[in-house]
C-alpha positions as CSV (number, residue, x, y, z in Angstrom):
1,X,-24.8,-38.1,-20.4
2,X,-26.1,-35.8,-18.1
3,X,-27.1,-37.9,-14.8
4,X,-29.3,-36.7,-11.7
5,X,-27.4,-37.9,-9.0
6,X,-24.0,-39.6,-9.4
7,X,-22.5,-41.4,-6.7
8,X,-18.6,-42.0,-6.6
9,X,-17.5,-43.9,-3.4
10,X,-13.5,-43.9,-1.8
11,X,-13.5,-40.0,-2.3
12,X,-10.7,-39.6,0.0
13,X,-8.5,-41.7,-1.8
14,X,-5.7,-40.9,-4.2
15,X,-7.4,-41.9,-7.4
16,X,-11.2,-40.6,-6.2
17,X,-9.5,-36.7,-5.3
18,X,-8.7,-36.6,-9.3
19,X,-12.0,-38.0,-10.4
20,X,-14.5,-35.6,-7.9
21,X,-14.3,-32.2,-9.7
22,X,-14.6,-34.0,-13.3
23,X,-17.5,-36.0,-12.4
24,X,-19.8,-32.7,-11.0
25,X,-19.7,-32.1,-14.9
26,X,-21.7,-35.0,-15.6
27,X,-24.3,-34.4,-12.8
28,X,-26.3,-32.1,-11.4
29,X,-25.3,-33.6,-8.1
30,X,-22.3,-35.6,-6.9
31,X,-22.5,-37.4,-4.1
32,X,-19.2,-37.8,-2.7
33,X,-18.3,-40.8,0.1
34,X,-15.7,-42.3,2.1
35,X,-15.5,-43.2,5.9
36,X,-13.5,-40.4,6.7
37,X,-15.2,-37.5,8.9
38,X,-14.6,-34.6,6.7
39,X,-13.9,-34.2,3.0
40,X,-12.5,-30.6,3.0
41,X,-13.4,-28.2,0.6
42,X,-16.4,-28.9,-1.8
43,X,-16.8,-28.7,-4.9
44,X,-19.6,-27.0,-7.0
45,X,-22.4,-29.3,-7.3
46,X,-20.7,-32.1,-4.8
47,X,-22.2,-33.1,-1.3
48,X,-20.4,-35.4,0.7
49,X,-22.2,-38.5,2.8
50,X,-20.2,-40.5,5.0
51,X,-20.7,-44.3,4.8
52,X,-19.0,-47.6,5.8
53,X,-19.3,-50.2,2.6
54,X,-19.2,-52.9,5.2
55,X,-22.5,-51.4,5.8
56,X,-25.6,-52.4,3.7
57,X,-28.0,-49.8,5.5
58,X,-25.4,-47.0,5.0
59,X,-24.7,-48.1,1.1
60,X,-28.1,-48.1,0.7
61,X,-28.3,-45.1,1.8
62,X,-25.9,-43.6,0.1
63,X,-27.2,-44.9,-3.4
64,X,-31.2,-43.9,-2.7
65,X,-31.9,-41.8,-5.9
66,X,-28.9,-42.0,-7.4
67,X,-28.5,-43.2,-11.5
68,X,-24.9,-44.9,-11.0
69,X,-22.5,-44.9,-8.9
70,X,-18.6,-44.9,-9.4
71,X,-17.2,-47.5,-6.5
72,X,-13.5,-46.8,-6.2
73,X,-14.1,-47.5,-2.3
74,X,-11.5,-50.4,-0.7
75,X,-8.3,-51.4,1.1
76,X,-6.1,-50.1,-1.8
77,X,-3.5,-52.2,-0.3
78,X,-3.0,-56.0,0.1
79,X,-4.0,-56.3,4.1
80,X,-5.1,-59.4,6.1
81,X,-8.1,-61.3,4.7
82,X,-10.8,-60.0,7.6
83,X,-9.9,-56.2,6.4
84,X,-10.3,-57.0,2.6
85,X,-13.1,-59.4,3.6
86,X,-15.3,-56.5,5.3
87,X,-14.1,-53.7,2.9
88,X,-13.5,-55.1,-0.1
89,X,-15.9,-57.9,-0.2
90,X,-19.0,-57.4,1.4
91,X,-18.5,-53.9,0.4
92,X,-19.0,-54.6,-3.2
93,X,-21.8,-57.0,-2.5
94,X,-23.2,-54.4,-0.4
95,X,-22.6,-51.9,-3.8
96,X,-24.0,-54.4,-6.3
97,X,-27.2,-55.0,-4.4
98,X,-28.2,-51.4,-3.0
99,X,-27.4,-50.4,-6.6
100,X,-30.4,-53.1,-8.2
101,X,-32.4,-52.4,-5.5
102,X,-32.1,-48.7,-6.1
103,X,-32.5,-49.5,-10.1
104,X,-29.2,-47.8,-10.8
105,X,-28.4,-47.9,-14.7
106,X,-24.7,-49.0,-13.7
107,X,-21.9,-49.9,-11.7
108,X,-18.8,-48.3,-12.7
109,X,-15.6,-50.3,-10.5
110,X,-12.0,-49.6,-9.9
111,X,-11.2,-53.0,-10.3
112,X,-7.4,-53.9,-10.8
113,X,-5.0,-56.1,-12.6
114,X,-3.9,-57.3,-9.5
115,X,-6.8,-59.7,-10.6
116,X,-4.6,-61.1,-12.9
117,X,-1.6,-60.4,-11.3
118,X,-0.2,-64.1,-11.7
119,X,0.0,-64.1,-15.1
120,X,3.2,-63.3,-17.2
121,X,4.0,-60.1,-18.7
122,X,4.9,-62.0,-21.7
123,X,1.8,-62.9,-22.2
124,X,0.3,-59.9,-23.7
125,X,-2.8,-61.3,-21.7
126,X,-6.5,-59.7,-22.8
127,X,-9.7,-59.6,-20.6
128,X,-10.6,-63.1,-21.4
129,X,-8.1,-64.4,-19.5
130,X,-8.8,-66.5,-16.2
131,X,-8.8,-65.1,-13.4
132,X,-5.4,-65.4,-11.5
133,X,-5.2,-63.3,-8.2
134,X,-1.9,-62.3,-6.7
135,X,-2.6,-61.1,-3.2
136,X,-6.3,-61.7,-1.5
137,X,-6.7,-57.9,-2.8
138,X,-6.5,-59.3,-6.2
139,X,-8.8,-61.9,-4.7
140,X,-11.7,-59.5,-3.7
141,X,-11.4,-57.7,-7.6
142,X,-12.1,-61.1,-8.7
143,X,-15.1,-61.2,-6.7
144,X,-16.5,-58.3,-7.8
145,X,-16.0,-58.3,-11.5
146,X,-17.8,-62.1,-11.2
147,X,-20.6,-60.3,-8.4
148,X,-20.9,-57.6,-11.7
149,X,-21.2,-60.5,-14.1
150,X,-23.8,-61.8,-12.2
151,X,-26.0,-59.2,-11.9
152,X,-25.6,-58.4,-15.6
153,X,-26.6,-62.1,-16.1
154,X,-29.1,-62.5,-13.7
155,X,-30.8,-59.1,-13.1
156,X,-29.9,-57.1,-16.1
157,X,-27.8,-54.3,-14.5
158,X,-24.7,-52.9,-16.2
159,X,-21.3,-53.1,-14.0
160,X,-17.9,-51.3,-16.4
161,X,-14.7,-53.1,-14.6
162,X,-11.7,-51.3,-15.0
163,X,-8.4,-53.1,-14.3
164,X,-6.3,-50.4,-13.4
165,X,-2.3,-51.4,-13.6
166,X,-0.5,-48.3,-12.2
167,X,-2.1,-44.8,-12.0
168,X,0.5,-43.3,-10.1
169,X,4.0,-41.4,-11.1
170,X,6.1,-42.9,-13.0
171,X,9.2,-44.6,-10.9
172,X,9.8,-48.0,-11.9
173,X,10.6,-49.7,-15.2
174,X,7.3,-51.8,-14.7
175,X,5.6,-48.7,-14.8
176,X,6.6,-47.5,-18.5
177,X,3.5,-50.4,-19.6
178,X,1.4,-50.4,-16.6
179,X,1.3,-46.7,-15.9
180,X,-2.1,-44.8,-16.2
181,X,-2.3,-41.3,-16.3
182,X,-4.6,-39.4,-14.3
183,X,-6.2,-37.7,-17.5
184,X,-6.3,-40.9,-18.8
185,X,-8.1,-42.4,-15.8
186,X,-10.9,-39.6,-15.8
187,X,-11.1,-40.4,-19.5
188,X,-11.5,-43.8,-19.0
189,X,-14.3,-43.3,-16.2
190,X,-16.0,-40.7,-17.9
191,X,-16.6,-43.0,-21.1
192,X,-17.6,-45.7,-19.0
193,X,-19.7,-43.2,-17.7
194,X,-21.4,-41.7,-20.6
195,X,-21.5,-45.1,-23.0
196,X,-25.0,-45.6,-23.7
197,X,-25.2,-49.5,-23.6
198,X,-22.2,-51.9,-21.9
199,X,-23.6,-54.8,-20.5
200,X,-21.2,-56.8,-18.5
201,X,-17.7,-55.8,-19.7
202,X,-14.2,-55.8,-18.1
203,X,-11.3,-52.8,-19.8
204,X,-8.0,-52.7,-18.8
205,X,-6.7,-49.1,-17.3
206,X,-3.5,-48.4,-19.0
207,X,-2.4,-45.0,-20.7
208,X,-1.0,-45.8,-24.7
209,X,2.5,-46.8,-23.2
210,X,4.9,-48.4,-26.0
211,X,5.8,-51.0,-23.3
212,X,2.4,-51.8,-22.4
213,X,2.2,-55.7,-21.0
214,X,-1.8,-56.0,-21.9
215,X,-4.4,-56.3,-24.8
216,X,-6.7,-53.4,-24.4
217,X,-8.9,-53.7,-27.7
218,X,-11.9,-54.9,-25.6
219,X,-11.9,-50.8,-23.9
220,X,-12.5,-49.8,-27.9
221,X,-16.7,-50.1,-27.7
222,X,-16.1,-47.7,-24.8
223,X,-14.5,-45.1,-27.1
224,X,-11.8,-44.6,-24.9
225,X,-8.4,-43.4,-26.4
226,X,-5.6,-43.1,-24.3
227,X,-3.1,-40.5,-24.7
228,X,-0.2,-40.3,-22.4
229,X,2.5,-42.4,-22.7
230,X,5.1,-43.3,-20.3
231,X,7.6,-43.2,-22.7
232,X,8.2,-40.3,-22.2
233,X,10.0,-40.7,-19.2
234,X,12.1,-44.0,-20.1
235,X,15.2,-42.6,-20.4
236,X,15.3,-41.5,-17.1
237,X,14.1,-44.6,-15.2
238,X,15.9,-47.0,-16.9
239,X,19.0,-44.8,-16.7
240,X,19.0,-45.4,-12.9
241,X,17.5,-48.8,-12.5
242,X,19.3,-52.2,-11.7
243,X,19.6,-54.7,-14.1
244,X,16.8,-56.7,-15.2
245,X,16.4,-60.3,-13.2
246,X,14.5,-62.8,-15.6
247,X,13.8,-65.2,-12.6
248,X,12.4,-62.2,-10.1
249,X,8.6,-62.9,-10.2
250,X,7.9,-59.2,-9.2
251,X,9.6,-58.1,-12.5
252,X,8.2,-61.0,-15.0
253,X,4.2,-60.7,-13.6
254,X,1.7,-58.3,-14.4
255,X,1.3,-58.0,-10.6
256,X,4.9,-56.5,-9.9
257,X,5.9,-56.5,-6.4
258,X,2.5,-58.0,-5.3
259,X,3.3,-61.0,-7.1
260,X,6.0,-62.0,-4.6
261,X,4.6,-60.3,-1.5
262,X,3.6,-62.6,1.1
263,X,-0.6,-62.6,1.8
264,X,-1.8,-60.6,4.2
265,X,1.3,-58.3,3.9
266,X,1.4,-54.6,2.3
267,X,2.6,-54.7,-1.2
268,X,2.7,-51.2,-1.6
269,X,5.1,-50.8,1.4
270,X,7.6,-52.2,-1.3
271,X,7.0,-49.7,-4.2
272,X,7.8,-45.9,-4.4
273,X,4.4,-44.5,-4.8
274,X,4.4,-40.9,-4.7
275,X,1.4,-39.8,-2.5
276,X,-0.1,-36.9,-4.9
277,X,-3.0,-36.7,-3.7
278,X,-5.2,-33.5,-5.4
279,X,-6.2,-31.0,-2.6
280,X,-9.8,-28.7,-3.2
């Protein structure tokens, strides 16, 4: 699908540097956004705009003209309910509403598993699964995939929810069946992308690990096919890790370490997350 104006918001982040330069192939113009002041180097066929999603004049804005918009924009981290509230919340109200408004086609959201973070990992849990939030981050992706459910339901306007678990470098045992690559993750966006008809539907994020802790047949319609797999570095990680505690929450719930963290306080301050960020 070969879009007019594509709009991918939290373009400064980790995840948004890997998806900018695919997603000018799908456009003529990509309209990159963040709040930060400067993007750096540009890609061909990107602009950047600057906008505050706790802003519904500067999201609407931002979405004027556009035929979708990819919202990976948040607090990527469990933070104090007023910052998720403002960033996270209104933010994706503020997204949902310019976007009918505007008569985009779709909404395209990072959401996370962190929305069902609660949940055992010996569940094998699929996307019809309640809602069970770990952290008030978790709490906010809940709100938006029910905000996107809405809007399908009520004003006809496609939202694709993507529960990522981990799309980061491997470094943890949890991570051999949460991890998803970055190929993977522009795979995954770019067929959420260019599906002709989705409706209202929520896909897990998750490369074909052998240890993977989730159902993911409901990403099938979208024709996506992972393939990484963390496997690969196993031998390694579990090589150096402690043993395995059956009665630590963080190792026995999809959320991980977010399952045990207190609210309000940074769960990724106790995970080794290797800041790769993709430079221009």
């Amino acid at each position: 699908m070969n879009m007019k104006k594509l709009v991918l918001t939290g373009a400064a982040g980790r995840l948004g540097s890997y998806l900018r330069e695919p997603l000018t192939k799908l456009c003529e113009e990509l309209v990159s956004s963040d709040i930060v002041d400067d993007l750096g180097t540009l890609y061909s066929g990107e602009s950047y705009q600057k906008a505050d999603l706790a802003s519904y004049d500067e999201v609407s804005a931002l979405l004027e003209g556009a035929d979708m918009v990819v919202h990976f924009g948040a607090v990527g981290d469990e933070a104090p309910f007023d910052q998720i509230l403002n960033a996270n919340i209104v933010g994706a109200y503020n997204v949902w509403e310019a976007a009918y408004q505007h008569k985009l086609k779709r909404v395209v959201y990072a959401s996370s598993i962190h929305a069902v973070g609660m949940h055992s990992k010996h569940d094998y849990i699929d996307t019809k699964v309640p809602h069970r939030p770990d952290t008030y981050y978790g709490l906010a992706k809940c709100f938006a995939e029910d905000l996107g459910s809405l809007y399908w339901d009520k004003r006809g306007m496609e939202s694709v929810c993507m529960r990522i678990l981990s799309c980061a470098q491997v470094t943890s045992p949890r991570a051999l069946g949460s991890w998803l690559s970055y190929d993977d993750l522009i795979l995954l966006v770019q067929q959420a992308i260019n599906t002709p008809t989705t409706g209202f539907a929520v896909v897990y994020g998750v490369s074909d690990n052998d240890r993977v802790t989730v159902d993911n047949s409901a990403a099938s319609f979208l024709g996506f096919k992972p393939k990484d797999n963390a496997e690969q570095f196993a031998q390694s990680i579990l090589a150096e890790a402690p043993a395995a505690d059956t009665n630590d929450p963080a190792q026995m719930r999809q959320g991980g370490p977010f399952a045990v963290v207190p609210l309000g306080n940074s769960g990724l301050a106790t995970m080794d997350i290797v800041d790769d960020t993709k430079n221009t």
